[in-house]
C-alpha positions in Angstrom: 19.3 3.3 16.3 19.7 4.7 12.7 21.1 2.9 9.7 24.2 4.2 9.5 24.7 3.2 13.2 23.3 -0.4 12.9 25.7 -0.7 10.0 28.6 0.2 12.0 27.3 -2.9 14.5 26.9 -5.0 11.5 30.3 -4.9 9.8 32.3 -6.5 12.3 30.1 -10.1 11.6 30.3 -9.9 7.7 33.5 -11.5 7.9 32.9 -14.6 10.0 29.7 -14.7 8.1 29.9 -16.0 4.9 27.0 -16.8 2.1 25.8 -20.6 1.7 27.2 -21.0 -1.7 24.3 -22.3 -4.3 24.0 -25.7 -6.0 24.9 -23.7 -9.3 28.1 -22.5 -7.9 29.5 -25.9 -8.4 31.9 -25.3 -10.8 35.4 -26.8 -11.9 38.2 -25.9 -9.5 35.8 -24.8 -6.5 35.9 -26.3 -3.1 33.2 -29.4 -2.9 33.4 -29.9 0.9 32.0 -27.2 3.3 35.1 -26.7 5.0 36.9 -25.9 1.5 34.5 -23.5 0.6 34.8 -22.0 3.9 38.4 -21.6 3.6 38.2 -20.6 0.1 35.2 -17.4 0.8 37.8 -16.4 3.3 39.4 -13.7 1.1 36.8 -12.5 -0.8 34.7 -12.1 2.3 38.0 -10.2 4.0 38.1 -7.6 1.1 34.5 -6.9 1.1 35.0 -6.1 4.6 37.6 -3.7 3.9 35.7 -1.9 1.3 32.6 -1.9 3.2 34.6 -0.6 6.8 36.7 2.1 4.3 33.3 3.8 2.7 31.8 3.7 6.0 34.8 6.3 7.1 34.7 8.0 4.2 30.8 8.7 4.4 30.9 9.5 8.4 33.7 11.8 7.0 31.4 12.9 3.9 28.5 13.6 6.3 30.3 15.6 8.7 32.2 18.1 6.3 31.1 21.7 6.3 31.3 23.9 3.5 34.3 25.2 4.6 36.2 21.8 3.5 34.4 22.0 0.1 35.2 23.7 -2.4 33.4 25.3 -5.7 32.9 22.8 -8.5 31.6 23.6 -11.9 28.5 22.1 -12.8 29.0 21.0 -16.7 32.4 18.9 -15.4 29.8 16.5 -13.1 28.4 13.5 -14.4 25.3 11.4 -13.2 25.4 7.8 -13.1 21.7 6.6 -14.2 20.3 4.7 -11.2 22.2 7.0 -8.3 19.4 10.1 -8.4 16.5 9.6 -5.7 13.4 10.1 -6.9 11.6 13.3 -5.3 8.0 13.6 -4.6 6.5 16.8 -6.6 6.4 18.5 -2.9 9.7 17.5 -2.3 11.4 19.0 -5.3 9.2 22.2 -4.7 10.7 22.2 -1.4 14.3 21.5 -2.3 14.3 23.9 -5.0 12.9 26.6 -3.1 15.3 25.9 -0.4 18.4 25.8 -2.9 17.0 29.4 -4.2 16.6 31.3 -0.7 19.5 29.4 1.2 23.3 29.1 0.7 23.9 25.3 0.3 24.9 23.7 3.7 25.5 20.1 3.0 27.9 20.3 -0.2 27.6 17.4 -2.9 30.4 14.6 -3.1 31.9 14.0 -6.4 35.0 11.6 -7.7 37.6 12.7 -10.2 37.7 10.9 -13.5 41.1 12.2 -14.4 39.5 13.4 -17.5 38.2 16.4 -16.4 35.0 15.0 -15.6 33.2 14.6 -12.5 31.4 11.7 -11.3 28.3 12.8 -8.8 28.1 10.6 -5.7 25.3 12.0 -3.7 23.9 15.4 -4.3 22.6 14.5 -7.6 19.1 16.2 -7.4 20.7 19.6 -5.9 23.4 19.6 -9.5 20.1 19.2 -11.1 18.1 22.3 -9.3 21.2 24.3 -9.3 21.9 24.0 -13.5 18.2 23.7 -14.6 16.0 25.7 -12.5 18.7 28.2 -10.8 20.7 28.4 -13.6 24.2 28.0 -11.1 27.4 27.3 -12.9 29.1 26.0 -9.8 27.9 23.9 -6.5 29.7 23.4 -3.6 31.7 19.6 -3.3 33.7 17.7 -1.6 35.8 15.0 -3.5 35.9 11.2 -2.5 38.7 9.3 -3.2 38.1 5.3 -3.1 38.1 2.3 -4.7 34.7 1.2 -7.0 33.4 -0.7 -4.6 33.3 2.4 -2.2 31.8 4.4 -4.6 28.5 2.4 -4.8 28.0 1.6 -1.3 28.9 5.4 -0.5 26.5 6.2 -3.4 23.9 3.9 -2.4 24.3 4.6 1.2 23.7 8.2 0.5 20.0 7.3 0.0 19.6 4.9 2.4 20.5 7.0 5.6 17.9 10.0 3.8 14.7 10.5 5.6 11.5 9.1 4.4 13.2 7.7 1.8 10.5 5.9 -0.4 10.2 1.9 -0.2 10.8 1.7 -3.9 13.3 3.9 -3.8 15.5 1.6 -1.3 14.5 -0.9 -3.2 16.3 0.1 -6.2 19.8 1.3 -4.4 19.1 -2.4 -3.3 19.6 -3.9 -6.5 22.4 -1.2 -7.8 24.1 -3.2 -4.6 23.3 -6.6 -5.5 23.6 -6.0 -9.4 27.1 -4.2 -8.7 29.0 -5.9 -6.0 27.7 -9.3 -6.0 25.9 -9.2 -2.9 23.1 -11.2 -1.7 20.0 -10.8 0.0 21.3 -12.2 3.7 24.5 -9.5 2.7 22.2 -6.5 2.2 20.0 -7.7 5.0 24.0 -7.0 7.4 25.0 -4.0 6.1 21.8 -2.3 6.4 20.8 -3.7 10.1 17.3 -3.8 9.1 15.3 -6.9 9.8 15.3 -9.6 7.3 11.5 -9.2 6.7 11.5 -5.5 6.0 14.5 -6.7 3.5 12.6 -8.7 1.8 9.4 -6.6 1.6 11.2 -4.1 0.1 12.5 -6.4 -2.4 9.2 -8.1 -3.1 8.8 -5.0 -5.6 10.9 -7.2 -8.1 8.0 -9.4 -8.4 6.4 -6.9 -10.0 5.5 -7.0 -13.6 8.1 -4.6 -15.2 5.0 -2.8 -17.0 4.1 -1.9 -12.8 8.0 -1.0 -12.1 8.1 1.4 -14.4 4.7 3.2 -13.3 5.6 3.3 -10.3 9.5 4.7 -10.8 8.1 7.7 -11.5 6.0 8.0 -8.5 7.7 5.9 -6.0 6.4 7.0 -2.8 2.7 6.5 -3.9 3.7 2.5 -3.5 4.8 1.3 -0.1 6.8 -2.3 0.4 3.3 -4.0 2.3 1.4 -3.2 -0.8 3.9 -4.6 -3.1 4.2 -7.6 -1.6 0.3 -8.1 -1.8 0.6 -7.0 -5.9 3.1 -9.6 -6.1 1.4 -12.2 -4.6 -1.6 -11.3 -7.4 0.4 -11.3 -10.2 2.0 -14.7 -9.3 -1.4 -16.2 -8.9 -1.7 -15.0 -13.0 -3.3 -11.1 -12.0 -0.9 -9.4 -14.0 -3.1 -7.3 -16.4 -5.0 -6.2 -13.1 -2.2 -5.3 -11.2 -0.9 -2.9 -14.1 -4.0 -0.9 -14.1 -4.3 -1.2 -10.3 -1.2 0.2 -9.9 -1.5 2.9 -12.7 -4.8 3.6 -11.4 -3.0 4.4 -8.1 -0.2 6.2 -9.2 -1.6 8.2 -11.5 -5.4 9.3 -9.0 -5.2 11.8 -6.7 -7.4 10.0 -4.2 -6.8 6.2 -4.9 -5.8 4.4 -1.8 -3.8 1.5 -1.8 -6.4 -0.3 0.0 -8.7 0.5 -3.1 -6.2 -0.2 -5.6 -5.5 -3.7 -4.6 -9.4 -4.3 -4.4 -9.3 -3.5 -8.3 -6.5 -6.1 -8.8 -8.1 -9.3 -6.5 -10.5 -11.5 -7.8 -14.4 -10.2 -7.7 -16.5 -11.7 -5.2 -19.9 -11.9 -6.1 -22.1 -9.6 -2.9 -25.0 -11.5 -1.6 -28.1 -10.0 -1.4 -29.9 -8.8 1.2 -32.3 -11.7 2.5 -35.9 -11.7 1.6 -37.9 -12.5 4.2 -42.1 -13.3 5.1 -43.3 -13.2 8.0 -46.5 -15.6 8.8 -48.4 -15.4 12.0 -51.0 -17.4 13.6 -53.7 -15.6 14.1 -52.4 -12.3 16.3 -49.3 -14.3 17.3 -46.4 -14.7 15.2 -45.6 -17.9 14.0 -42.3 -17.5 12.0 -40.3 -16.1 9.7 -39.3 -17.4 6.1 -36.5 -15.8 4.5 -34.3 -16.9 1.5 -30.7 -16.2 0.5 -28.2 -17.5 -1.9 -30.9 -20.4 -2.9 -31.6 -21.2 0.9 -34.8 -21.3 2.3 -35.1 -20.4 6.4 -37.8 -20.9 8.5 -37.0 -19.0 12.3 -39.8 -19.4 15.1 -40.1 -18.0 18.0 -41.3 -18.4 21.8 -40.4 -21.1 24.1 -41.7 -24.1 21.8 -39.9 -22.9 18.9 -37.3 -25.6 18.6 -39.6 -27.8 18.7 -42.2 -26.5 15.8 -38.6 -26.4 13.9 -38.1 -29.5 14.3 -41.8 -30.5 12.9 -42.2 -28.2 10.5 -38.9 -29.7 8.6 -40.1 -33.1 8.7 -43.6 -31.7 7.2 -41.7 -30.2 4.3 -39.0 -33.4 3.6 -42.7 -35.2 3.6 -44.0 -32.5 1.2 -41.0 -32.1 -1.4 -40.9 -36.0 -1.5 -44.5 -36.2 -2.3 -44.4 -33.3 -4.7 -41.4 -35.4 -6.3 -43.5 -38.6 -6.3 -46.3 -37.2 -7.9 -44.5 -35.9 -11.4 
């Protein structure tokens, strides 16, 4: 089942769902029993449903229009809200932009009027950008979206979501344009998307990043996947930060760094142990045993059927001799 379908699921529960309120949401005027703060969330909780069910129209309406409901907008009236543009692989843009050049543009962009003669870009952000820099377009192909601000995000950020192979740090930051815009929490995000809570909340481990790491890996995103944030995150909390910088530099930045590698150069050193040394002593044409040492250990390992016992005697014999060597300094 795909996003956008899970969210349709979803929606319905947000409203008898609503957040645990936090200790520091105790303030003057505000419900103190359960039941008022139930009653009171009611409203607030209703609206964001509204919003929420009303951009979900407007995008299956958005997703499904042709170019023949569009209509030719010029580029220089659109503007981009920072945050909204997905981040494109170097093969991705190639791609894109050679698709753009050869192609007439099926899936037109979605734009909302600022009454100023402006335009504000929804989704389609990186085709404006391809058609004015590289193809050197004056117009694109759009389709206006009429709604309320709180439409606008989650049409915006939903945009991104539903694209394929979208980047974890990528969906990480339309995450936080959500949370940082609307108010909404973790468990909210974790409903309207339909993904499981834990994939949630690997994806937003990347804010435990050290913001030195974020912005490496902004301009790179899909060199960093949500599994291997998590583990940098847990480093850098245990005090790693310096190495998970240049860790995750090294990684973005290599051509053949792994992420497997890169989180070996940002966990503490373990020292190797060496290779054993190890004598053999025989008795006579038969071999007696072995001695080896390791690590400041000292083995002895005999063989054939008695060899138990000769371990066992030969380990009193030297407690017997280290004493006496003791005794006699």
């Amino acid at each position: 089942m795909s996003i956008k379908d899970r969210l349709a699921a979803k929606a319905a529960s947000i409203g008898t769902s609503p957040r645990v309120q936090k200790a520091d949401d105790d303030l003057p005027g505000r419900p103190k029993t359960a039941p008022g703060q139930l009653m009171a969330s009611f409203p607030l909780l209703a609206e964001k449903e509204r919003e929420l069910q009303s951009a979900m129209r407007r995008i299956e309406e958005l997703e499904t229009a042709g170019v023949g409901s569009s209509q030719e907008i010029a580029i220089e009236t659109l503007v981009e809200v920072p945050g909204r543009r997905r981040v494109l692989s170097d093969e991705e843009y190639k791609e894109l932009r050679a698709n753009l050049e050869n192609n007439p543009l099926v899936h037109p962009i979605v734009y909302r009027p600022l009454g100023d003669g402006r335009n504000e870009i929804i989704s389609g952000n990186n085709r404006v950008a391809i058609y004015r820099d590289d193809l050197n377009r004056s117009t694109i192909r759009g389709v206006a979206f009429a709604g309320t601000d709180a439409e606008v995000e989650l049409g915006a950020a939903f945009s991104n979501l539903l694209a394929p192979a979208l980047p974890d740090f990528e969906k990480y930051r339309q995450f936080k344009r959500i949370q940082q815009n609307l108010g909404l929490s973790q468990a909210d995000i974790t409903r309207m998307s339909g993904l499981a809570q834990s994939h949630v909340a690997r994806i937003l481990s990347f804010e435990n990043l050290p913001d030195a790491a974020k912005e490496v890996v902004a301009s790179k995103p899909h060199k960093l996947g949500g599994t291997a944030a998590a583990r940098f995150a847990s480093l850098a909390q245990q005090g790693r930060v310096e190495e998970v910088i240049k860790a995750i530099s090294a990684l973005v930045n290599s051509v053949d760094m792994t992420q497997e590698r890169a989180l070996a150069l940002a966990s503490p050193s373990r020292p190797k142990a060496g290779r054993p040394s190890v004598v053999t002593i025989n008795a006579g044409k038969r071999k007696l045993c072995d001695v080896s040492v390791r690590s400041g250990v000292v083995g002895l390992r005999f063989s054939g059927k008695d060899g138990e016992a000769m371990a066992e005697e030969w380990a009193e014999r030297i407690a017997k001799f280290i004493r006496a060597e003791i005794d006699g300094k």
